[in-house]
MARBALO-495186 format. One record per residue: x, y, z of N, C-alpha, C, O, CB in turn; residue in one letter. Coordinates in steps of 0.02 Angstrom, whole numbers, plus 50000, padded with zeros to 5 digits. Each point is the difference from the previous one (the first is absolute). Glycine has a CB too. Layout:
N
XYZXYZXYZXYZXYZA...
This chain:
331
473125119449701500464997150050499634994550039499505002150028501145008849981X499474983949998499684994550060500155000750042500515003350011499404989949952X499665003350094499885002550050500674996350039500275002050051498295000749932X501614991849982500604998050055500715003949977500334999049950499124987850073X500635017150022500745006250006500714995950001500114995150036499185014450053X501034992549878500774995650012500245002650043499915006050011500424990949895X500094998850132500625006350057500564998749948500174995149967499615003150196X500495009249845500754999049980500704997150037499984997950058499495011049891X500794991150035500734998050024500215005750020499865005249971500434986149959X500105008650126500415005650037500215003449921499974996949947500604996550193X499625012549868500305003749934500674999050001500235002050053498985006849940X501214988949971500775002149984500104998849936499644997749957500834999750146X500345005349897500005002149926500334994949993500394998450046499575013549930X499944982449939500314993449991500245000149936500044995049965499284998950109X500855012149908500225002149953500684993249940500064998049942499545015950157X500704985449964500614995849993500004995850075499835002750053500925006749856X499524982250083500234996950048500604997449989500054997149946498975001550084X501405001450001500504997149994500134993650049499815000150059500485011049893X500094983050016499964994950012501005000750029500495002649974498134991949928X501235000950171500635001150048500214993250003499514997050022500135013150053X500774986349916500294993150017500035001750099500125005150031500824991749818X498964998950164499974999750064500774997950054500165001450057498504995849894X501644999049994500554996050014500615006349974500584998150007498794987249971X500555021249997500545004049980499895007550054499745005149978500314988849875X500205005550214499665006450006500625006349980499845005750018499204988650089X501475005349866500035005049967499815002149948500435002049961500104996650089X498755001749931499605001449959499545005650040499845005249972500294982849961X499655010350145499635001750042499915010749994499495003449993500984981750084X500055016449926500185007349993499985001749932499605004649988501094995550108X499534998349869499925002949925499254999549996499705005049981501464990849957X498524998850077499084999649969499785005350055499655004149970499994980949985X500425016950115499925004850036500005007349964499495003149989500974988650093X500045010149905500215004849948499575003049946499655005049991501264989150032X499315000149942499464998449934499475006850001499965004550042500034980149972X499685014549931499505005949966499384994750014499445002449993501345006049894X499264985450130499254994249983499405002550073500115002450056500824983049885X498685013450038499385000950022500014994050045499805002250054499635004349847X500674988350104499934992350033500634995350003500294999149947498545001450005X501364997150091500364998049996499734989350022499604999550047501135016649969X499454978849957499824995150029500564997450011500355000349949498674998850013X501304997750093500594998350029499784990849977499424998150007500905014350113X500084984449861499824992449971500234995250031500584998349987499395004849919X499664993550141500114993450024499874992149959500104994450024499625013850071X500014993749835499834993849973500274997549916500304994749990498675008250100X500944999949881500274998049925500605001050016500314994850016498885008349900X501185003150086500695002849995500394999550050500485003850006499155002849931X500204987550118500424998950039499994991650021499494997450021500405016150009X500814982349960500104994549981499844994950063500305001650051500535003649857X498824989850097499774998350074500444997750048499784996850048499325000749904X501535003750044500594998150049500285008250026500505002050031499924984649893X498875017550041500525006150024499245004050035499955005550028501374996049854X498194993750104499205003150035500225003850084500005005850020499054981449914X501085007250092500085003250088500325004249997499745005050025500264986950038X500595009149913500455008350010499455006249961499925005750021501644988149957X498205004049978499935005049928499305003350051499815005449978500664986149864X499185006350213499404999850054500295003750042499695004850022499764984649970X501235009450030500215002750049500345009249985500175004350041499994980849998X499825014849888500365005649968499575004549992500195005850010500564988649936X498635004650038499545001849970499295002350090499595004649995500964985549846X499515006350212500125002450041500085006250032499565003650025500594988249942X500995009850029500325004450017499695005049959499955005350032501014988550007X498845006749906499975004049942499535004050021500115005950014500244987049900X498885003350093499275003050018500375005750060499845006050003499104981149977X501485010150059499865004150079500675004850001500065004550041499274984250042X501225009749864500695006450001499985002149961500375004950004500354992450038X498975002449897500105004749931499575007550020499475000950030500554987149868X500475016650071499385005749970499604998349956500244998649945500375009050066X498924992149995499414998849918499695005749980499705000449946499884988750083X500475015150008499505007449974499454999749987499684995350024501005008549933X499094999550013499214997849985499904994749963499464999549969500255010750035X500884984149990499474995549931499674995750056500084998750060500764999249804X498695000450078499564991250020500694993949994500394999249953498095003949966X501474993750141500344993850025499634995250022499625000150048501175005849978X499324989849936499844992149963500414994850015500605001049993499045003949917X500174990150107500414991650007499604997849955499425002149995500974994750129X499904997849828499764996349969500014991550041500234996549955500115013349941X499554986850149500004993750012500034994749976499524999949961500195004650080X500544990849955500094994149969498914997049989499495002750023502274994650054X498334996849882499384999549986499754994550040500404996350029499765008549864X498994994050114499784996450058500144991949994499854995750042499225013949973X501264989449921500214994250001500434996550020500054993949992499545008749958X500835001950084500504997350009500225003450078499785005550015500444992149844X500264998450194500014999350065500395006450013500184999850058499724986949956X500315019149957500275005450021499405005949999500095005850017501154989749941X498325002650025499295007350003500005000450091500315003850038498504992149826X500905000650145499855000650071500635003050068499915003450050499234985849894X501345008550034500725004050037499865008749963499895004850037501284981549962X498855014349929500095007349976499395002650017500025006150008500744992649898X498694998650104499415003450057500065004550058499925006050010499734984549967X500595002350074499985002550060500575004750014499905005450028499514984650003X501405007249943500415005250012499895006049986500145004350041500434988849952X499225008249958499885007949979499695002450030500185005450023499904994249892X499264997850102499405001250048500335002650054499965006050013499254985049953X501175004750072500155000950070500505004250006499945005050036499714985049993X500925008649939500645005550001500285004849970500475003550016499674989950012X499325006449898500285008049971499245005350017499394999449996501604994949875X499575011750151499345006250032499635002449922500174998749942500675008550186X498534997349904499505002349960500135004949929499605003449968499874995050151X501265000649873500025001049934499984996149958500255001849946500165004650081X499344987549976499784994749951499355002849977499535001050039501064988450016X499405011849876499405002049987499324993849980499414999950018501445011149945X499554984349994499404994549955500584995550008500545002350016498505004149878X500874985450092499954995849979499904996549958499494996650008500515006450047X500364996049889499984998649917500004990350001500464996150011500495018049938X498324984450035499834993150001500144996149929499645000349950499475003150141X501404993549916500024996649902499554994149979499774995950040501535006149956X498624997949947499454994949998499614998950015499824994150004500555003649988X499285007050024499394999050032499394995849949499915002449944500475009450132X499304983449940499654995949967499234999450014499614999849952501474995350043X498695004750077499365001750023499885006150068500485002350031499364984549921X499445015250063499915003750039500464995950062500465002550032498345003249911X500914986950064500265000050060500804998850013500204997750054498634998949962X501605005149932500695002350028499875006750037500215000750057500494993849845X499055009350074499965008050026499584998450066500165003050052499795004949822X499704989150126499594998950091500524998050025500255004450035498544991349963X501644997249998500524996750036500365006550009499765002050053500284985249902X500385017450025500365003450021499655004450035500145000850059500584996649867X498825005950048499315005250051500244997250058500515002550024498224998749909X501004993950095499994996550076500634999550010499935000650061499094992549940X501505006349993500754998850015500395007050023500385001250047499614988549860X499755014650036500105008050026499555004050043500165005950009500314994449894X499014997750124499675001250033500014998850075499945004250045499704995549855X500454992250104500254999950052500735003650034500125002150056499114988949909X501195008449975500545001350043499995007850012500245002250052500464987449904X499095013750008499935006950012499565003750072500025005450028500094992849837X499554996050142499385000050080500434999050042499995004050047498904990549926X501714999350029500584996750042500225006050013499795003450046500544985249908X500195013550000500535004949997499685008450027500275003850040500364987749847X498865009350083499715006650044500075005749927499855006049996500734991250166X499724997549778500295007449952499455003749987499424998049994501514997049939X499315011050062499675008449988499604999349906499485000949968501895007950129X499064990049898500014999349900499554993249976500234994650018501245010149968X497914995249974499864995049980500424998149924500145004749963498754997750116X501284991049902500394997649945499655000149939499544996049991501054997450081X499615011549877499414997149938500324994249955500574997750004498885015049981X499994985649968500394994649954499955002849942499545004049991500244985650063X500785008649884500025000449941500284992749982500484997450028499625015949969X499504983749948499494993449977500435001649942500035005449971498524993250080X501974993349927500035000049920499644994949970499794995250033501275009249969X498854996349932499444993649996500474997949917500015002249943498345002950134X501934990349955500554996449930500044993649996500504996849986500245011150020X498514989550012499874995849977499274997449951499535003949993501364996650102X499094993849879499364999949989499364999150038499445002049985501194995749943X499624997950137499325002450043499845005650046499495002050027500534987849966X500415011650007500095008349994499565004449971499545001950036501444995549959X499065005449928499645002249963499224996949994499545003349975501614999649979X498764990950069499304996449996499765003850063499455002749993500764984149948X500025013750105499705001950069500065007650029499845002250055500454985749967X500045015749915500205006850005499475005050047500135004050045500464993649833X498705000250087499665004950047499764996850055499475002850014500225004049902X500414988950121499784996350062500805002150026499995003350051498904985149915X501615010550014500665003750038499985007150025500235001650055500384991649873X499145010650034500035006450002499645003550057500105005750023500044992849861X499434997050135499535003250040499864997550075499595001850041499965000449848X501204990850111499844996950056500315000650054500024995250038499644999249901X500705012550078500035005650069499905005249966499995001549940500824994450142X499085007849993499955008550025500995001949968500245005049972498584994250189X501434995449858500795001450013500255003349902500345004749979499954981650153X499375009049840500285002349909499905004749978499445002749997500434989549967X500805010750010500035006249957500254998349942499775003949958500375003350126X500164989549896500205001349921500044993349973500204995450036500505015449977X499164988349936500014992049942500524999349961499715001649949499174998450028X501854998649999500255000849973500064993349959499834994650023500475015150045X500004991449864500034994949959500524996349972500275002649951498965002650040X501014988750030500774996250022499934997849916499594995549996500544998450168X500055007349795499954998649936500754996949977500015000449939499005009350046X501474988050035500434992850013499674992850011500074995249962500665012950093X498954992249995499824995950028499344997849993499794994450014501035008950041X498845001749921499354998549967500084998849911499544997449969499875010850139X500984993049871500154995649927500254993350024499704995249976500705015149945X500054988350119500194992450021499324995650019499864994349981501365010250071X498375000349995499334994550018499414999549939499634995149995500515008750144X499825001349820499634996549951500554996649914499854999249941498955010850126X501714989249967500334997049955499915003949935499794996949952500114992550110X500245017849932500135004849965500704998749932500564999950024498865006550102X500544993049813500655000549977500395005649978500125002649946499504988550034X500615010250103500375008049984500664996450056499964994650030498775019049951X501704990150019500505000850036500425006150033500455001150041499424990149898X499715012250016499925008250040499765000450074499724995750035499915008949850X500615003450131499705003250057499585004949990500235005650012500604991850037X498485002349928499705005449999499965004949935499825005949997500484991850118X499864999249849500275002749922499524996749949499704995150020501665005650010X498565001049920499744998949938500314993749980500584998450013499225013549960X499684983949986500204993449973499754999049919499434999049981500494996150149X500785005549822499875001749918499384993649970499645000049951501905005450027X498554990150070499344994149975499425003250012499534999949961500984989150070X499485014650030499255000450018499955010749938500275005550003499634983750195X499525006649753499845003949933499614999549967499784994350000500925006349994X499075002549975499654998349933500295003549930500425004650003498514994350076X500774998049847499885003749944499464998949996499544996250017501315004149932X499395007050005499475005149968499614996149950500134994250019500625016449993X498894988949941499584995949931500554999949962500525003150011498225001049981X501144992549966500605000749936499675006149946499415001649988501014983150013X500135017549978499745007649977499924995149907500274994849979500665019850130X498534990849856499804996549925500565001449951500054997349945498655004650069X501765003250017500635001549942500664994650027500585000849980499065014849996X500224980650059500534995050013500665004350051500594998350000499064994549864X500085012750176500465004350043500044993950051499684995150017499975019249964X500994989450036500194993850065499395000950092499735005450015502074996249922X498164994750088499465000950043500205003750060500614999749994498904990349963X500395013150092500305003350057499684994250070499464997950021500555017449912X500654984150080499894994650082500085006050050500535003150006500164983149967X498725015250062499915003650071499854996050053499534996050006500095013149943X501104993150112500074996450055499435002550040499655005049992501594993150000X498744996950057499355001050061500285000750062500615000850006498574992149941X500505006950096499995001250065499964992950026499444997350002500045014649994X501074984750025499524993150032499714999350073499684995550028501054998649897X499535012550094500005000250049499265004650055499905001250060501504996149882X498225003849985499625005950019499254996450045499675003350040500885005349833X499334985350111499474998749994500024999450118499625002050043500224990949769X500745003950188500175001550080500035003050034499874998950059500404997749929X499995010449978500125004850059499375004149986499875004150044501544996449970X498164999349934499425004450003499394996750064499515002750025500775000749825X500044989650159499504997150037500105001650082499675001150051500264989549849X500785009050076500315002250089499755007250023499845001150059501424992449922X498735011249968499705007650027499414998250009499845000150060500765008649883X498794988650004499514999650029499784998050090499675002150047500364996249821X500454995950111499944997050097500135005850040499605003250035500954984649957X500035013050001500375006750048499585005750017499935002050058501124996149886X498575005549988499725004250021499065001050011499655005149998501614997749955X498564989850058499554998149998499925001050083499495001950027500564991249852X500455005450147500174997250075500365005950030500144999750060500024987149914X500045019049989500445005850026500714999750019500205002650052498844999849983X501424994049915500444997350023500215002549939499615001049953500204989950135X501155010949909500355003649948500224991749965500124994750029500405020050040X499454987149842500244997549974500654999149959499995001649941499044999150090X501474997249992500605000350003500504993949940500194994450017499375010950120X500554998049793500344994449956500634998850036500265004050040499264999449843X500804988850094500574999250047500744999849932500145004549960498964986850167X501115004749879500775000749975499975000149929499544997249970500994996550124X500145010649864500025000549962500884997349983500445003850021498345004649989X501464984349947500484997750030500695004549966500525001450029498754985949996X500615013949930500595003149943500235006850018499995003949953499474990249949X500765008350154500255005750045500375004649942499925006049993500284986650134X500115004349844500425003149934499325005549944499935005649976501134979750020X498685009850007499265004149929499705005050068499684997550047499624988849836X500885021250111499515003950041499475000849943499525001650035501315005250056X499004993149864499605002349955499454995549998499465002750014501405002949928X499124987250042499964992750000499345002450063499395000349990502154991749969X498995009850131499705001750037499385004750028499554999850042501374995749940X499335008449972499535005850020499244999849947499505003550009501765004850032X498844986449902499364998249947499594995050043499385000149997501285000849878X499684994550165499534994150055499775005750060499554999250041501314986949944X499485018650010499465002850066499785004749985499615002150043500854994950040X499615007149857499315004449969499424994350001499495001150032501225008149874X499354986050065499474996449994499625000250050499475003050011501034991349925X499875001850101499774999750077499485004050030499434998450015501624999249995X499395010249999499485005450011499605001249972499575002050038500935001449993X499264996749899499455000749966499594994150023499495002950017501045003449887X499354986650109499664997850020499955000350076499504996950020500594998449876X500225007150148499995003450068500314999550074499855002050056499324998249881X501344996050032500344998250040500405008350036500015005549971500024980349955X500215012950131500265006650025500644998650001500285005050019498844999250046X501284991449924500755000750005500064990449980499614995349996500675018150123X500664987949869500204992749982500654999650032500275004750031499124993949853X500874995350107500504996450052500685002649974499974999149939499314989350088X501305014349989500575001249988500454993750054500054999250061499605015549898X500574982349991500524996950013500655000649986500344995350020498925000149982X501035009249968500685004750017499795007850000499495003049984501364988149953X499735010550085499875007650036499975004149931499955006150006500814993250122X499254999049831499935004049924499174998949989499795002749949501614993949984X498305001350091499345000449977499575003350050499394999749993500794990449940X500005012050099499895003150051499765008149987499605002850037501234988150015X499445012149896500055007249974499174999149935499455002349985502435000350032X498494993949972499294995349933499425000350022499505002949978501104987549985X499495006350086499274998250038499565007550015499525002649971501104985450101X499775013849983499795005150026499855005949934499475003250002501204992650119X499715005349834499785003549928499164997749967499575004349989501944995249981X498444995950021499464995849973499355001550050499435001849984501464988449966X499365008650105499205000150043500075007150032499625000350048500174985549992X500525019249953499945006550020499595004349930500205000449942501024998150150X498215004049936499725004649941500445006550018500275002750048498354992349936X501255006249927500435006749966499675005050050499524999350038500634998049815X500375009350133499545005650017499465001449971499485001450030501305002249997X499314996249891499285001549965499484993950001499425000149979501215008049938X499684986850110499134996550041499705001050049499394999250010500824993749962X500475010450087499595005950058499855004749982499404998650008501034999550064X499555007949905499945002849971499304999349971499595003750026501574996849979X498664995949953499454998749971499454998150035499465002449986501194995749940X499444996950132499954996150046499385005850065499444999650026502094992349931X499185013750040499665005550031499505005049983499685002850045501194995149987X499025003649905499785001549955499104998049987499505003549992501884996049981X498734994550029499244996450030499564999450022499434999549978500894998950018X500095001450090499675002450075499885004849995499495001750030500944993650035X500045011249884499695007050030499295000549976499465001350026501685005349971X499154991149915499154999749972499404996250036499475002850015501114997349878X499544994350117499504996950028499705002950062499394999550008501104991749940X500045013250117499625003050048499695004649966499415001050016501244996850074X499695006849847499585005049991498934997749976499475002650016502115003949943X498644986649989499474997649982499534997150046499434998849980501185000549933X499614998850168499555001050028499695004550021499404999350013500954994349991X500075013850009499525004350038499785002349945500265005650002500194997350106X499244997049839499795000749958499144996649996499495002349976501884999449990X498784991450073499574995449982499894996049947499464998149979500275007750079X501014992649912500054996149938500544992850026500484999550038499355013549866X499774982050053500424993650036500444998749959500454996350022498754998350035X500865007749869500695001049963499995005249960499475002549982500774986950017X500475013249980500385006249964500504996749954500364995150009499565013650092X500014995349850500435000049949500755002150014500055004750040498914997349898X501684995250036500535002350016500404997149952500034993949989499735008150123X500705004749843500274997649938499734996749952500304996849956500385003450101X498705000449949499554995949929499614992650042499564996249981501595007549893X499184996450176499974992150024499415001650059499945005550027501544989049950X498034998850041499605002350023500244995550071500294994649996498805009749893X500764998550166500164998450084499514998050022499465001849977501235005550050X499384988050027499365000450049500114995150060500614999049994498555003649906X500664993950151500214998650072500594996049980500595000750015498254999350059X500884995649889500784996949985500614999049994500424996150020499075004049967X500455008549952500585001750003500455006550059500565002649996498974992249882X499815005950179500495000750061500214994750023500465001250040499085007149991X500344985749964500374994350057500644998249964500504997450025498354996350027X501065007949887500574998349958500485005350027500534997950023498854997149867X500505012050109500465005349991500245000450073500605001650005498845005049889X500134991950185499934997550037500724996750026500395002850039498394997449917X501314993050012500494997550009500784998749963500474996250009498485001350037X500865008549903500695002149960500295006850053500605001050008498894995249841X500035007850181500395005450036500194998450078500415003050035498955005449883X500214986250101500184997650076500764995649989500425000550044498094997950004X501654997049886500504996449997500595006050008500505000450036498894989049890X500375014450033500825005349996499955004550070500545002150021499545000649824X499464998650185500115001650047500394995350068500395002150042498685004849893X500734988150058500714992950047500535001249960500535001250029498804986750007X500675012149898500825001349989500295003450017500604999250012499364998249927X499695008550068500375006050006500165000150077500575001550019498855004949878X500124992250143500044999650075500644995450030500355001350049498305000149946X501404992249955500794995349981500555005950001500325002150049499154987549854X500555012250040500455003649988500315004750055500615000950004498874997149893X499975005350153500095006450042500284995050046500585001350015498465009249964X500684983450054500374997650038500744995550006500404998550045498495004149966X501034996349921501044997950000500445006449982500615000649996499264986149942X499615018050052500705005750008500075001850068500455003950017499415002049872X
């Protein structure tokens, strides 16, 4: 282990986020409702700029009259380029109460977007007197973005999660896809040509892999959850749930639901089975037993254990334990 320690990110479960138009609030209660782990209320893509000031003002009412229950509550803000960031700052800052949990920054391109807002929420939070400090969740969907990934990641105390705008990051490196988050039949290879003249097998790729493996690295380099984002074809649950197995196997903890049907998906995918708790538990017992033993690893099922695979088992039985703690509290 080196000597320099990561801090983590506050713990919550990000199982699933769901994405809120800002400009519809009868949407506001149903995503309340909802089974999602996160909710991000949207001031910027999904809301049309003649409808920004109301969709601020909705989103607002929302933070400070909705029930939310236990989820994580999120604004997404318009981006620093443009003259509505600084209004969806301060208003929120100043007039919706301490159930604002984070602050969802788009585009983020260098550290010093994340300082500029650092200082903007900082102050006003010193102004205002609020109780609650604001965290950020960082998308990085662009290409200087991904160039500066780990200088983003690390440039507040305030960041918790990296997520990956993969729309908008195929548009900035001029990607030829037109998808959301989906597989692309160009991006492939064949196999050799076989010596009996058999026809060759074309296996699709991942085009997408080489990004988001980079984004966990950042994320959890820096202690920050890594979070895949949209998946566009709401219709393909199946389609869905193969982009975010992926996902989790390279380590991401949850991905973006953008209709309320992916929402069940999500949360399926990044929830371990019982027989991975189960197993999970199984581990720790061995491993405490193998310490008082004075052994630094034990055999288990043929398979051999050792510190590692407590940090692993570690954080498969602490995850289901927040779910479950979820669960006790919306009933």
């Amino acid at each position: 282990m080196s000597f320099t320690i990561v801090e983590q990110a506050p713990a919550r479960l990000n199982r699933s986020e769901l994405a809120v138009p800002g400009s519809n609030p009868k949407l506001f209660e149903k995503a309340a409702a909802s089974a999602v782990d996160v909710v991000f209320l949207d001031l910027e893509d999904a809301v049309a700029p003649d409808e920004k000031v109301q969709a601020r003002r909705n989103v607002i009412a929302a933070v400070n009259d909705v029930d939310w229950g236990n989820k994580t509550l999120s604004v997404r803000i318009n981006g620093l380029d443009t003259h509505y960031m600084y209004r969806d700052v301060v208003d929120l800052l100043e007039q919706a109460g301490d159930r604002l949990d984070l602050i969802m920054i788009p585009k983020v391109g260098t550290a010093q977007d994340v300082y500029a807002l650092d200082m903007l929420a900082t102050q006003i939070e010193a102004a205002k007197g609020r109780k609650k400090r604001i965290g950020f969740e960082l998308i990085i969907e662009t290409a200087l973005g991904m160039q500066n990934i780990h200088e983003i990641a690390a440039a507040s105390k305030r960041n918790e999660s990296l997520h990956f705008g993969v729309a908008d990051y195929a548009a900035s490196t001029k990607a030829r896809t037109t998808g959301i988050g989906g597989p692309n039949p160009s991006y492939g290879v064949l196999t050799d040509a076989a010596t009996d003249g058999a026809p060759r097998d074309y296996h699709w790729g991942d085009m997408w892999h080489y990004a988001i493996a980079r984004m966990v690295v950042a994320a959890r380099a820096n202690g920050l959850r890594p979070i895949d984002g949209p998946f566009g074809d709401y219709s393909d649950a199946d389609g869905y749930k193969a982009q975010a197995r992926r996902a989790a196997v390279l380590g991401c903890e949850g991905k973006w639901a953008i209709h309320p049907s992916q929402i069940g998906l999500a949360n399926e995918v990044f929830s371990p089975s019982e027989q991975e708790v189960t197993k999970a538990k199984r581990i720790l017992e061995a491993m405490a037993q193998a310490q008082k033993d004075g052994k630094g690893a034990v055999s288990l099922d043929g398979r051999l254990i050792d510190i590692a695979s407590i940090k692993q088992a570690e954080v498969m039985v602490k995850t289901a334990e927040q779910i479950a703690g979820q669960g006790q509290a919306k009933g």
